[in-house]
Each structure stands twice: as structure tokens, then as C-alpha cells.
ChimeraX commands (.cxc) that place a marker at each C-alpha (Angstrom):
marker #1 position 4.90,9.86,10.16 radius 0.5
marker #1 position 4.79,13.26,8.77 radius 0.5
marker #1 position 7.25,12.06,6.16 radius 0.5
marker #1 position 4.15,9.87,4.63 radius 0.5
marker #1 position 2.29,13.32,3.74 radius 0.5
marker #1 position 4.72,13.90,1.09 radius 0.5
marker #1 position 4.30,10.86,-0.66 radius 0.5
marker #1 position 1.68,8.93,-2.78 radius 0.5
marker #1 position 0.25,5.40,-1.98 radius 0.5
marker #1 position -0.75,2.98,-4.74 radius 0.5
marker #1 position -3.75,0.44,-3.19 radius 0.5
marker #1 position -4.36,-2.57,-4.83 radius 0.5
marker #1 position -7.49,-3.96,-4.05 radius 0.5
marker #1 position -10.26,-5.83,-5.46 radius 0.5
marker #1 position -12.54,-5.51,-2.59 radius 0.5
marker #1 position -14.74,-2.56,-3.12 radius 0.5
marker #1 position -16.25,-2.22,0.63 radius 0.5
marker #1 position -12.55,-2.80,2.36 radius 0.5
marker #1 position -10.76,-0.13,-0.38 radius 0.5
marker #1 position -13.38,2.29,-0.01 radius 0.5
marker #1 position -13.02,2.02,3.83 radius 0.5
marker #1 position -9.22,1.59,3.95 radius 0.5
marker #1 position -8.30,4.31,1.73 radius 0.5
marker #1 position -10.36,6.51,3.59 radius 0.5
marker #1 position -8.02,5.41,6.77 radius 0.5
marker #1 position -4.77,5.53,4.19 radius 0.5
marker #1 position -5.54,9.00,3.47 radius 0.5
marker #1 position -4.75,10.47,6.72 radius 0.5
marker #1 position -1.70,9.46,6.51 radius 0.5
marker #1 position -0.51,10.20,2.58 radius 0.5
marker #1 position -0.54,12.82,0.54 radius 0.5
marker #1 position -2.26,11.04,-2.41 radius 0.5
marker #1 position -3.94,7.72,-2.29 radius 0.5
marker #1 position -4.59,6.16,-6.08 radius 0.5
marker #1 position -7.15,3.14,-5.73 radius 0.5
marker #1 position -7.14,0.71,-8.78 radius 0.5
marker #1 position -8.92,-2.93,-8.34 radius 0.5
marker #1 position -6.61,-5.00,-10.81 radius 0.5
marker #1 position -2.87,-5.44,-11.91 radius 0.5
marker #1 position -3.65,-3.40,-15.80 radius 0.5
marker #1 position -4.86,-0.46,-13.32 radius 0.5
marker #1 position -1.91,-0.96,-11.06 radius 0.5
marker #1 position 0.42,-1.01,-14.01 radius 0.5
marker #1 position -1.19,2.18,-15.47 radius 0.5
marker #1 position -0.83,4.07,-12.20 radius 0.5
marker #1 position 2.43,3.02,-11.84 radius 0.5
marker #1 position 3.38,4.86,-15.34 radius 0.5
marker #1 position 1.20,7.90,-15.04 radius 0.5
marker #1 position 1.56,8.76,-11.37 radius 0.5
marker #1 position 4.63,9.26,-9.24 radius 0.5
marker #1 position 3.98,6.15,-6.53 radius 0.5
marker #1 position 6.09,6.14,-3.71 radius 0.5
marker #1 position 4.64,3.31,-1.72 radius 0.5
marker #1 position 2.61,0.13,-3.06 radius 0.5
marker #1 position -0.09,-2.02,-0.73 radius 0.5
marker #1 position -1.48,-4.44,-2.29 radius 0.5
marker #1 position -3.94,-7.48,-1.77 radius 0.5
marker #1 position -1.99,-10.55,-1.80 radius 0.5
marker #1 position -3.68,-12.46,-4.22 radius 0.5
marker #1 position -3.59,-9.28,-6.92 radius 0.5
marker #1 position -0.16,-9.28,-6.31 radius 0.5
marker #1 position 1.37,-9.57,-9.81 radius 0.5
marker #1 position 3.79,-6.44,-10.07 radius 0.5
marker #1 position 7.23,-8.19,-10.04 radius 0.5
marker #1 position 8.56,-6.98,-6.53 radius 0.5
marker #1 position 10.29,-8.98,-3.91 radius 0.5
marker #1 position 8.28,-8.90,-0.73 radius 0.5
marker #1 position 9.90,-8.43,2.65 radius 0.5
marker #1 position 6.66,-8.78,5.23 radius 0.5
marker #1 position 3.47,-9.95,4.94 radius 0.5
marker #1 position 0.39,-8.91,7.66 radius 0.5
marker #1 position -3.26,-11.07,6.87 radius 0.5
marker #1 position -6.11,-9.97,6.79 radius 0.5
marker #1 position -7.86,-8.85,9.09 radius 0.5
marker #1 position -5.85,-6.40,10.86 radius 0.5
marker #1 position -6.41,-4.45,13.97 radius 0.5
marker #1 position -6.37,-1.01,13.66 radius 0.5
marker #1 position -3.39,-1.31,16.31 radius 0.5
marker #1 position -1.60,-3.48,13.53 radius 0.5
marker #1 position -2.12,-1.00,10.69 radius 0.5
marker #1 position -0.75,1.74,12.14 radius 0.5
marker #1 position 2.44,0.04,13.60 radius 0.5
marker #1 position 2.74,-0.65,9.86 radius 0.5
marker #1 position 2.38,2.50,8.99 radius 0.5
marker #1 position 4.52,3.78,11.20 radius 0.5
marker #1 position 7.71,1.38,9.84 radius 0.5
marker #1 position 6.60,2.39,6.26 radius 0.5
marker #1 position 7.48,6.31,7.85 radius 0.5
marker #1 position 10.78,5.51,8.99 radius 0.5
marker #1 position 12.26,3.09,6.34 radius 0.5
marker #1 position 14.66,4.52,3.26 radius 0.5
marker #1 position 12.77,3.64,0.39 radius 0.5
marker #1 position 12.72,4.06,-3.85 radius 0.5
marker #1 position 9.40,2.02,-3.67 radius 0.5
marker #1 position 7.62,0.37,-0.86 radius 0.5
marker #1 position 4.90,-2.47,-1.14 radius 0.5
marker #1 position 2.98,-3.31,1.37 radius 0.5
marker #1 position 0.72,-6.55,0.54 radius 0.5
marker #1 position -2.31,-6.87,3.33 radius 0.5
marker #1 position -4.06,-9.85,2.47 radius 0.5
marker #1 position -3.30,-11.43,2.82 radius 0.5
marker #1 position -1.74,-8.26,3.03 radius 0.5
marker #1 position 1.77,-8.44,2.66 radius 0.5
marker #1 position 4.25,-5.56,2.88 radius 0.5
marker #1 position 7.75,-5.13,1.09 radius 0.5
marker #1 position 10.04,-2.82,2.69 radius 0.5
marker #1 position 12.55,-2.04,-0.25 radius 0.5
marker #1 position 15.35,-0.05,-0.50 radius 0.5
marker link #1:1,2 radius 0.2
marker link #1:2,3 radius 0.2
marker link #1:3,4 radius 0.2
marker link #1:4,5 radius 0.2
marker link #1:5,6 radius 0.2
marker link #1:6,7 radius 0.2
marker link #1:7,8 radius 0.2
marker link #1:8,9 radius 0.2
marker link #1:9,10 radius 0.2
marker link #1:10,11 radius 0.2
marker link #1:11,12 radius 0.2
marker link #1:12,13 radius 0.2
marker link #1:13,14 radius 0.2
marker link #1:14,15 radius 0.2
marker link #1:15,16 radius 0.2
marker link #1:16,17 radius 0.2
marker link #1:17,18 radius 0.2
marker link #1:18,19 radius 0.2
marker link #1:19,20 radius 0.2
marker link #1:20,21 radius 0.2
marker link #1:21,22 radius 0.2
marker link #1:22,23 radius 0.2
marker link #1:23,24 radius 0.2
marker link #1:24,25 radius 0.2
marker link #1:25,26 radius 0.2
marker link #1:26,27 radius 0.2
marker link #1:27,28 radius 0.2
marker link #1:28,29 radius 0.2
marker link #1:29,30 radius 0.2
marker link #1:30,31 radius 0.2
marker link #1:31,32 radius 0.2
marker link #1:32,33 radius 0.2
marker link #1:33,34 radius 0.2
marker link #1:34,35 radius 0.2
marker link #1:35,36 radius 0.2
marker link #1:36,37 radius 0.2
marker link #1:37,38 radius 0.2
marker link #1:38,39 radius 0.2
marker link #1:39,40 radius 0.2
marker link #1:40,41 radius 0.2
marker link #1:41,42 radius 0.2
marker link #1:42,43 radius 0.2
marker link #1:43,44 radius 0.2
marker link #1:44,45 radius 0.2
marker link #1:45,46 radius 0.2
marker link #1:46,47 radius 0.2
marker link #1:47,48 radius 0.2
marker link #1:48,49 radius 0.2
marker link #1:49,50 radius 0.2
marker link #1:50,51 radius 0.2
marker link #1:51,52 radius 0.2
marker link #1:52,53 radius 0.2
marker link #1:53,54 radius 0.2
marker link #1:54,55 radius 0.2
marker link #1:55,56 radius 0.2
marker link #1:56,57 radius 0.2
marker link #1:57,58 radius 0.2
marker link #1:58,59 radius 0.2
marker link #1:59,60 radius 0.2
marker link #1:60,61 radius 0.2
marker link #1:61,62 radius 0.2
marker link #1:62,63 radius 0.2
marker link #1:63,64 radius 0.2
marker link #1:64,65 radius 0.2
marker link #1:65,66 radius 0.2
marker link #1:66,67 radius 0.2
marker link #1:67,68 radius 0.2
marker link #1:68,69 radius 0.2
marker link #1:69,70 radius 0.2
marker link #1:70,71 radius 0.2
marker link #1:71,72 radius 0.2
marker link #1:72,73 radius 0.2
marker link #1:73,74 radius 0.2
marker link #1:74,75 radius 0.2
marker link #1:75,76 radius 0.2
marker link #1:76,77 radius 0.2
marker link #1:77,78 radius 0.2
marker link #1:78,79 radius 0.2
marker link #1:79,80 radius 0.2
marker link #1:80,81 radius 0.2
marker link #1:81,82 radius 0.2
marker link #1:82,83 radius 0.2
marker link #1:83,84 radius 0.2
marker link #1:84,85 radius 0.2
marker link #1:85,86 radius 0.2
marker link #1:86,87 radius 0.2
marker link #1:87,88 radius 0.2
marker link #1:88,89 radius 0.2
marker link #1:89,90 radius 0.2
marker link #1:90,91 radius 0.2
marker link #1:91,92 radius 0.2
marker link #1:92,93 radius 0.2
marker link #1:93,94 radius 0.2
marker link #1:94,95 radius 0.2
marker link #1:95,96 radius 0.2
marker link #1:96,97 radius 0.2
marker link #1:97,98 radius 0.2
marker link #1:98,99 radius 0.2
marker link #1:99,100 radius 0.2
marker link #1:100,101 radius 0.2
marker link #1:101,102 radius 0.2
marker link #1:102,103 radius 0.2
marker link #1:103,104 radius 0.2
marker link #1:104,105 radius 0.2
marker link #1:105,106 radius 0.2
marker link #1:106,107 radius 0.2
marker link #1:107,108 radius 0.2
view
């Protein structure tokens, strides 16, 4: 997982209690977490910040990726880090990970 440290995380989500808590969690884990609440602030992120890995709340999920996996909501925090331990390990050009739901795509 020391791989993750390196890279930046894009979270999608319109829940401002559950971001604020989860990308506290998230940033143990990546070098750079970027929190935006809608698609337009996904979109911008997506052009002014190198993203390596998307999660994004199901129902916000507009940005036209194919997705792989998909975990609901609520996870354990058992759950969460098994998936951020496959996130570590998997070849990627751009992950998303949809918790929401929450789903996750695993592309390569």
C-alpha cells in the first residue's frame, strides 16, 4: 500500500459529514486527497489536478467510466481497507472506486 502515497485520490461526494470523515481516513493512505461534492467539481479536478484514482458516490456518478466493482454503503472499516488494499496492487491509468452505493472501477 505504500504505492498509494504516490498518488492522488479524487472523492466524489455529496455528503458533507461522510466526506469530511472519509477523506480524513483516505488520507492516510494517498498522497493527495481532492474533495469536490458534484460532477462540474469532479470535471474541474479532473483537468487541473493530476488524479490517479477516482471514488465516487454512486448516484454522482456521471464521469463516463466503465465500472468494474461496486461496495454499498455502509462499509466496515474491514471492507474499506481490503479495498484499498486491491486499489494498491492493481495496474492502473485511472481507477474509480464508486462507494455508494459506492462502487469501484478497477481500470487498466
Amino acid at each position: 500500500m505504500d504505492r498509494l502515497k504516490k498518488t492522488n485520490l479524487l472523492f466524489l461526494e455529496d455528503n458533507e459529514e461522510f466526506a469530511k470523515n472519509t477523506t480524513e481516513l483516505l488520507s492516510m493512505h494517498f498522497k493527495k486527497v481532492y474533495h469536490v461534492s458534484s460532477i462540474k467539481y469532479a470535471y474541474a479536478a479532473i483537468n487541473d489536478y493530476k488524479i490517479d484514482f477516482i471514488i465516487a458516490d454512486i448516484k454522482l456518478q456521471a464521469i463516463p467510466l466503465h465500472i468494474e466493482a461496486y461496495e454499498s454503503k455502509p462499509l466496515s472499516y474491514e471492507k474499506f481497507n481490503n479495498i484499498i488494499k486491491t486499489i494498491s496492487i492493481v495496474s492502473h491509468d485511472m481507477i474509480q472506486v464508486n462507494v455508494g452505493g459506492i462502487g469501484y472501477k478497477l481500470a487498466s
